[in-house]
MARKOLVO-279940 format. One record per residue (C-alpha): x negated, y, z. Coordinates in steps of 0.001 Angstrom, whole numbers, plus 524288, in hexadecimal, padded with zeros to 5 digits. Example, Ala and Ser with C-alpha at 12.3 -4.5 7.8 and 13.67 -1.06 7.14 Angstrom:
> u	v	w
> 7CFF4	7EE6C	81E78 .
> 7CA9A	7FBDC	81BE4 .
END
This chain:
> u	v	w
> 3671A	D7F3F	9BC09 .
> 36797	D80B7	9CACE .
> 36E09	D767F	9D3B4 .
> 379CE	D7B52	9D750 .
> 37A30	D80C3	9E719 .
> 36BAB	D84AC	9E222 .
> 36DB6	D9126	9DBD3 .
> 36491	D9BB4	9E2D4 .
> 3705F	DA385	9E352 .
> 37699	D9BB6	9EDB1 .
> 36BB6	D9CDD	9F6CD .
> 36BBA	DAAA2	9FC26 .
> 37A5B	DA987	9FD26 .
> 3780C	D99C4	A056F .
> 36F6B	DA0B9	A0DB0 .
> 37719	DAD42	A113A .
> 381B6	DA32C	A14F5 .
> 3793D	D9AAE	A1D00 .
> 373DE	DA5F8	A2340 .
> 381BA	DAB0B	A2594 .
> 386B2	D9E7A	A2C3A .
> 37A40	D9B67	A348B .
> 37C0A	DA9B1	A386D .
> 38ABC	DA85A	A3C74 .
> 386A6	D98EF	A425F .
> 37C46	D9FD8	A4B09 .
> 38728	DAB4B	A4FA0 .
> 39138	DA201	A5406 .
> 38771	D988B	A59D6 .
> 3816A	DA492	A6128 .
> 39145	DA941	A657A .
> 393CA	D9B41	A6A75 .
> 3880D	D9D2A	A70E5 .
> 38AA3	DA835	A7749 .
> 398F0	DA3C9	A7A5C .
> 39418	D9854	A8202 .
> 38A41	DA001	A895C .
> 3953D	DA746	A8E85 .
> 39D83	D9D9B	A8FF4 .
> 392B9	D9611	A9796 .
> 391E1	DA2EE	A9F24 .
> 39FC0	DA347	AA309 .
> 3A02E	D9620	AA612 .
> 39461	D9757	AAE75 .
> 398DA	DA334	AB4CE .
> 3A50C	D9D40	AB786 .
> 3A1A6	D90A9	ABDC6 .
> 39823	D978C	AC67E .
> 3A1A8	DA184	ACB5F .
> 3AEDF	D973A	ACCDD .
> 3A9DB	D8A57	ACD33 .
> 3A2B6	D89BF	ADA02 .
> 3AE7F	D9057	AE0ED .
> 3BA39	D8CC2	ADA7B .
> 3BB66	D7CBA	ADA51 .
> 3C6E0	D8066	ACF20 .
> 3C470	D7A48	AC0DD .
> 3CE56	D82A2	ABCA5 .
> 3C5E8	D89B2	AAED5 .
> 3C300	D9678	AB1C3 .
> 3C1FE	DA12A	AA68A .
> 3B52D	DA748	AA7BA .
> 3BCA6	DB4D8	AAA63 .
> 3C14F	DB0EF	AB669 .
> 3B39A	DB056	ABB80 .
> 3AF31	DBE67	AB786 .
> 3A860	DC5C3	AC2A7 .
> 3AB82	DD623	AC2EE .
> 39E16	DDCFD	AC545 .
> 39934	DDC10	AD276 .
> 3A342	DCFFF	AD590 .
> 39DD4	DC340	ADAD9 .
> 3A338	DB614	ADD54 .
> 39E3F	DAB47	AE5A7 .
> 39CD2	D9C92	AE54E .
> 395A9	D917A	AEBBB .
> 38A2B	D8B6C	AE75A .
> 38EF5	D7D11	AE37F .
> 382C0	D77C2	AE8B0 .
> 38964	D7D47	AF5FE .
> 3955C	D7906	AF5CC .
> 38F95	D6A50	AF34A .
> 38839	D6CAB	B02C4 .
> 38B29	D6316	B0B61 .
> 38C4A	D6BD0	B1740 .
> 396D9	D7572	B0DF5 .
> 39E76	D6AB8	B0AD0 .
> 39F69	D674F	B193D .
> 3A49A	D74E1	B1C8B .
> 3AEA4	D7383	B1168 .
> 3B294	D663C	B15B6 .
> 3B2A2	D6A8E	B24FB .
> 3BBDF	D75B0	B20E8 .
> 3C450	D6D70	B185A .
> 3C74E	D63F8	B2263 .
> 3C9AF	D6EA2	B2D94 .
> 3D5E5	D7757	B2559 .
> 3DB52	D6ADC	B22B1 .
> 3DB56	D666D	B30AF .
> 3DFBB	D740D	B34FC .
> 3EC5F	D73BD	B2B08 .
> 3ED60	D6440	B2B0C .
> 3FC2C	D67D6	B3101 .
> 3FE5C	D71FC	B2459 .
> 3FC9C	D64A2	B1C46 .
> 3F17B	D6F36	B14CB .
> 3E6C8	D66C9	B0FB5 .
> 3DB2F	D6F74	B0BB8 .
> 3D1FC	D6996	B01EE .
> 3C86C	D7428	AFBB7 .
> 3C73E	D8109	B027A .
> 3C6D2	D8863	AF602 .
> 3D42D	D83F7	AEF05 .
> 3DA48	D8339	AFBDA .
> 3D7C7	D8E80	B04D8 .
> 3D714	D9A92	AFA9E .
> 3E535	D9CF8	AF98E .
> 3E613	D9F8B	B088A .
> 3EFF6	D957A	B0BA0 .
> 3E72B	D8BA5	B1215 .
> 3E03D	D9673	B19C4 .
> 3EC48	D9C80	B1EA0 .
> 3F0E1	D8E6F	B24FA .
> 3E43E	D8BC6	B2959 .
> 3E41C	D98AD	B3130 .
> 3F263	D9757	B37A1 .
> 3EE9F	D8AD6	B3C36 .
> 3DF6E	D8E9C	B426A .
> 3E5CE	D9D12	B46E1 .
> 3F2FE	D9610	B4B3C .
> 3FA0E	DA24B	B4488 .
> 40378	DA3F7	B3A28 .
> 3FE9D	DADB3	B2D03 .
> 40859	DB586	B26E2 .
> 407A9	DB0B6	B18F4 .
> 40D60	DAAFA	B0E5F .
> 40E63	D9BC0	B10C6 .
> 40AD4	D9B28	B010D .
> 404F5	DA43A	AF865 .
> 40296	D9F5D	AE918 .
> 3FCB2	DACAA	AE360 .
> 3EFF9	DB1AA	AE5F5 .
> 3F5AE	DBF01	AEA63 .
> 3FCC0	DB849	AF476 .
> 3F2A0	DADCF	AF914 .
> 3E872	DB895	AF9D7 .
> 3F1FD	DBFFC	B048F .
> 3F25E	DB24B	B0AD5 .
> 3E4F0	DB210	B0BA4 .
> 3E322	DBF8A	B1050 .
> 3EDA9	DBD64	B1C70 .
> 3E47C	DB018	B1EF3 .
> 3D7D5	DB5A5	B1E09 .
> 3DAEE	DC3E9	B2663 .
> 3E04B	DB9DF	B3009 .
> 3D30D	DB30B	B3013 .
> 3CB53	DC148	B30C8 .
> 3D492	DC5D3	B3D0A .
> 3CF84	DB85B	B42C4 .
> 3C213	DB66A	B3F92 .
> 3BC9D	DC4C4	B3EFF .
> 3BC49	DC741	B4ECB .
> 3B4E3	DBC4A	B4FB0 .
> 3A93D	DC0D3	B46E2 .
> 3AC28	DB742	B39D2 .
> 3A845	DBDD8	B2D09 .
> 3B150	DBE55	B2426 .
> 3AB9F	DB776	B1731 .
> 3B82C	DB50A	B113F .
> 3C2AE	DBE18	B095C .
> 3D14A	DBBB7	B0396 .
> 3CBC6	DBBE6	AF518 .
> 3BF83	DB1D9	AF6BA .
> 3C797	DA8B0	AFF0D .
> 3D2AC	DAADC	AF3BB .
> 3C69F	DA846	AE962 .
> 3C486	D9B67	AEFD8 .
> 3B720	D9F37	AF424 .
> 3B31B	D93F4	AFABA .
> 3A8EB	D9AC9	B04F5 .
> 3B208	DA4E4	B0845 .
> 3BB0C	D9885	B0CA6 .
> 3B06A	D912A	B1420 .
> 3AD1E	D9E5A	B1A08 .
> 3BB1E	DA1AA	B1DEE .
> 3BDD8	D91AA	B22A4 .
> 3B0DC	D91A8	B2B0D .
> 3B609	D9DCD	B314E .
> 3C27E	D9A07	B353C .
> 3BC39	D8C1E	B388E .
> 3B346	D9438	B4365 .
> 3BC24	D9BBF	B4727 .
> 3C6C7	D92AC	B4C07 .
> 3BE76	D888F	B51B1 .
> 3C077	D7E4C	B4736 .
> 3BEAD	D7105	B4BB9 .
> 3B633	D6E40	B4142 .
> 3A6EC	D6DA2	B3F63 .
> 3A1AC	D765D	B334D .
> 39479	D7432	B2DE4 .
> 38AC8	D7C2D	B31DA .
> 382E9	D85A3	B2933 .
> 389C8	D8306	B1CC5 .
> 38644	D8DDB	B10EE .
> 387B1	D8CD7	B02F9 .
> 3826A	D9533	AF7C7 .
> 38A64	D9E0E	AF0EA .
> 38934	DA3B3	AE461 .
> 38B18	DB289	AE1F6 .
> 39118	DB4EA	AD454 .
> 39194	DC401	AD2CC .
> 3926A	DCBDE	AC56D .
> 38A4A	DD69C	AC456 .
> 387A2	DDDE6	AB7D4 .
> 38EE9	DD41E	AB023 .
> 38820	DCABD	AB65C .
> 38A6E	DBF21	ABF1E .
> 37FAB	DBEB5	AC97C .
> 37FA7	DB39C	AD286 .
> 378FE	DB1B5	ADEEB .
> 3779B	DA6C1	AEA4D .
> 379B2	DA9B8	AF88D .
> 37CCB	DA0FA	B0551 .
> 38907	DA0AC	B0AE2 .
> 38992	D9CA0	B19E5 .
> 39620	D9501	B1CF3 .
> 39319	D8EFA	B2996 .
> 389E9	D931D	B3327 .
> 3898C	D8B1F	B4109 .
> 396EC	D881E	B4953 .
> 39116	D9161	B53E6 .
> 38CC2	D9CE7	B4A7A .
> 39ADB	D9C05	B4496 .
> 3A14C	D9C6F	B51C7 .
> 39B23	DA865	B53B5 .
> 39239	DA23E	B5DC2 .
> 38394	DA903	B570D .
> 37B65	DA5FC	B6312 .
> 37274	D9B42	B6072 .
> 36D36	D9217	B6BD7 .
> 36444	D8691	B6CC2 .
> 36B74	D7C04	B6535 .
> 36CB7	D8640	B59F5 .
> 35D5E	D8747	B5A2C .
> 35CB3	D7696	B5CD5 .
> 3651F	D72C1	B50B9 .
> 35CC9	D7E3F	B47D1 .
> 34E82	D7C72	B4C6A .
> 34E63	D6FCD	B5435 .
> 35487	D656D	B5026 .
> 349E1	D5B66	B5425 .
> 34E03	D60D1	B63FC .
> 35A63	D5D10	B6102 .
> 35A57	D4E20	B6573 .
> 35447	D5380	B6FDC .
> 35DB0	D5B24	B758F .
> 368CC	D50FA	B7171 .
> 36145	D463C	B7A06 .
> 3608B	D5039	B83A4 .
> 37070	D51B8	B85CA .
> 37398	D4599	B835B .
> 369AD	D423C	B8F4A .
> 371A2	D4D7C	B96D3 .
> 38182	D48A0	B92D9 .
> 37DE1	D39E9	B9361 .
> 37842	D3B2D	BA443 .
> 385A2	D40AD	BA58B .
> 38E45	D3855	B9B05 .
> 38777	D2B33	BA045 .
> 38FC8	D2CC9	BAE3C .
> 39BA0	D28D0	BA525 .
> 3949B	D1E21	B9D62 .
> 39552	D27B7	B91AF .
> 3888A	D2A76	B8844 .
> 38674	D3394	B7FD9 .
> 37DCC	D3047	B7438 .
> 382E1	D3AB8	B6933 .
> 3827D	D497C	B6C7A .
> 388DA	D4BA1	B6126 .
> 3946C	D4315	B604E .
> 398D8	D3E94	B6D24 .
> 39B9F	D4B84	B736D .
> 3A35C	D4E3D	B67A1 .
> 3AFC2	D4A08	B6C8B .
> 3AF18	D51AA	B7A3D .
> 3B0FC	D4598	B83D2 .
> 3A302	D46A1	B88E1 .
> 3A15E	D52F0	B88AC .
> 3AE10	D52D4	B933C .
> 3A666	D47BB	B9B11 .
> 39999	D4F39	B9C91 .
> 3A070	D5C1B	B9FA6 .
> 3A78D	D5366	BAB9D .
> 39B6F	D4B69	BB095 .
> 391B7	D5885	BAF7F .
> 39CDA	D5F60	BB7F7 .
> 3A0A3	D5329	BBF03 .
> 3AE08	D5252	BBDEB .
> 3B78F	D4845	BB6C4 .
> 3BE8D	D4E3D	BAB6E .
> 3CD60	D4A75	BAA23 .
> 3CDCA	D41D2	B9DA8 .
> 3DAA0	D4AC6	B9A46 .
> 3D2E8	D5506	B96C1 .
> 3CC51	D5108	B8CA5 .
> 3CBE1	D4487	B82D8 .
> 3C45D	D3ADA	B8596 .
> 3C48A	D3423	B7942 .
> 3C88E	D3DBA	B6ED6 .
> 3CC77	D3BCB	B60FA .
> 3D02C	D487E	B5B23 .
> 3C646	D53AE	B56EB .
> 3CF51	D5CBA	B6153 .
> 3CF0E	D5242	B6AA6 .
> 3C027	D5260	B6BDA .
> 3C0BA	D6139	B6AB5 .
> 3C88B	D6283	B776D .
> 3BFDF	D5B8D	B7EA4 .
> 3B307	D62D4	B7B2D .
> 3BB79	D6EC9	B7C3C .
> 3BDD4	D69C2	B89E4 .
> 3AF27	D65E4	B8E51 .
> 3ACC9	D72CF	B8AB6 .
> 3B692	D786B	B93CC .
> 3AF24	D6F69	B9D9A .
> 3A2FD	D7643	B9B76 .
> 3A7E0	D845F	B9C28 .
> 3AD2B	D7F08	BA9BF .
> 39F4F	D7BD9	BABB9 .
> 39AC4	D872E	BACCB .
> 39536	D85F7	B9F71 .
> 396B7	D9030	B93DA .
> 3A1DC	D8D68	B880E .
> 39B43	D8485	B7E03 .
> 394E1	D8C0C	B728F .
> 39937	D7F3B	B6A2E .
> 3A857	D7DC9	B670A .
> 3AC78	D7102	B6B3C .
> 3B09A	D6D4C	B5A79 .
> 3A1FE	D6D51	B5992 .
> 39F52	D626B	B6320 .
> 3AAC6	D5A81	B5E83 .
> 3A671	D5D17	B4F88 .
> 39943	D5721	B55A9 .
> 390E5	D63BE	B5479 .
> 384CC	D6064	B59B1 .
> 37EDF	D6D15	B5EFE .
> 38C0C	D6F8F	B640C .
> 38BFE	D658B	B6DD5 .
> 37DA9	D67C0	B7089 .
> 38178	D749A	B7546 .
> 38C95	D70C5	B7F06 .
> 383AB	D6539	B83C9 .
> 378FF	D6C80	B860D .
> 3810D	D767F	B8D04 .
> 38472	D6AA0	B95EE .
> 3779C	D6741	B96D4 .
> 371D4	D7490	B9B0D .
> 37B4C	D7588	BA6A6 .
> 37C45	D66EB	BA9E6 .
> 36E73	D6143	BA879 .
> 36B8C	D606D	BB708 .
> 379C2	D5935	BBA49 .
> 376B0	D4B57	BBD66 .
END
């Protein structure tokens, strides 16, 4: 007699069901496969499209994130946004609004959360413009902050457009918290008033291109220029000597530095004054006043100017002031703007000493 669970009979039917749940095992393995592939997918799709730009942890369904055909979306690379020199313009920024609206008690803290709605921007522009914009003082829906921002921003277009700036900058990206549309619009305005601030120099980041195309996202990297140099954003293009110094020749550069201070100190030395630093003691003006007055020889009223000055407007004034000295010199307006010297610019006061010293050498 057969052991029972034995009986041939049982096999085929054993086998079919084995079969049958391997079978259904591999399906559902093979669908949760599939699910997570996609759900990777989104995920990854997701991050790379919000993340970057939007500091938000808010969870995001991966619908919000679908491109039309032909649409693209932008980011930073986060490898940028960790650059020294783009922090630096951030931070430079920062501080600036909030000194500018330190009376509207505004504090301003990331550029993102803070200027999209249009609010900030609108202050910050009545106070640089010294006008008043007809808009609502508060606007909560998106409808009405994006007529905020349009009022702002066609303000800033009437202002800057004569004047040559590109516009890189619209009502829906600076609404969209696009972050380079905002450094692009700040820097602007920054320029364009005379901001008594130093940005950083040559500061780009890479961007990354999202766009959907066939059903599918394509992405690409390009370089996006944010700061050029102070003169080239004044609208000043021409290029002189120091330009070609600072780029090609920087091992000249002591030499020309020994060669000034050679030139202010025979003058300076009739006061018992030295100068030892180019680049920090004519920051604050006061010398610059004293050489203007021995290389005309005449004795400049202390009222005019301060002769020790504590304030960052204090020490503008009186560069402001020697360069009034040299116009009356006979000598052309300074290409440098006198923030430069005080922020201690180097090739800025280069330039207006060595404008000194071209006229002045032979004075004993």
């Amino acid at each position: 007699m057969s052991a029972p669970g034995r009986s041939p009979t049982l096999r085929p039917h054993r086998m079919k069901k084995d079969e049958s749940f391997l079978g259904k095992l591999g399906g559902t393995l093979a669908r949760k496969k599939k699910a997570k592939e996609v759900s990777d997918l989104q995920e990854e799709g997701k991050n790379a499209i919000n993340a970057p730009m939007s500091p938000s942890t808010i969870d995001i369904h991966p619908e919000d994130t679908l491109l039309e055909e032909n649409e693209e979306r932008t980011m930073i690379d986060p490898n940028s946004k960790e650059d020294p020199k783009f922090k630096e313009l951030i931070k430079v920024l920062i501080d600036w609004i909030n000194d500018v609206l330190v009376e509207e008690r505004i504090i301003v803290k990331q550029l993102e959360e803070d200027l999209y709605d249009g609010q900030v921007l609108q202050k910050l522009l009545e106070k640089l413009a010294d006008r008043k914009l007809n808009v609502a003082e508060v606007t909560q829906s998106e409808i009405g902050q994006k007529q905020k921002l349009q009022t702002v921003l066609e303000t800033v277009h009437d202002l800057l457009r004569p004047h040559g700036w590109t516009i890189k900058w619209n009502v829906d990206s600076i609404h969209g918290k696009n972050l380079i549309s905002i450094l692009h619009l700040l820097v602007a305005l920054a320029m364009h008033f005379r901001a008594p601030i130093r940005l950083p120099e040559h500061v780009s980041v890479q961007v990354v291109v999202v766009r959907k195309r066939e059903g599918l996202l394509q992405t690409a990297h390009v370089t996006e220029e944010l700061t050029t140099t102070t003169e080239m954003m004044m609208g000043r293009f021409e290029r002189d000597a120091f330009d070609t110094l600072f780029d090609h020749a920087p091992d000249k550069l002591n030499v020309v530095k020994k060669s000034l201070i050679t030139f202010v100190n025979k003058h300076l030395n009739k006061l018992n004054l030295e100068v030892t630093e180019l680049e920090t003691q004519f920051a604050d003006g006061v010398y610059l006043v004293l050489l203007m007055g021995l290389l005309e020889d005449y004795f400049v009223p202390l009222h005019n100017f301060y002769l020790t000055p504590e304030s960052f407007d204090q020490k503008v004034h009186n560069v402001s002031f020697a360069f009034e000295l040299m116009q009356d010199g006979g000598l052309k307006k300074p290409k440098a703007r006198p923030e430069d010297v005080v922020n201690l610019d180097l090739k800025s006061t280069l330039r207006v000493l060595y404008n000194l010293f071209t006229k002045y050498k032979n004075v004993e």
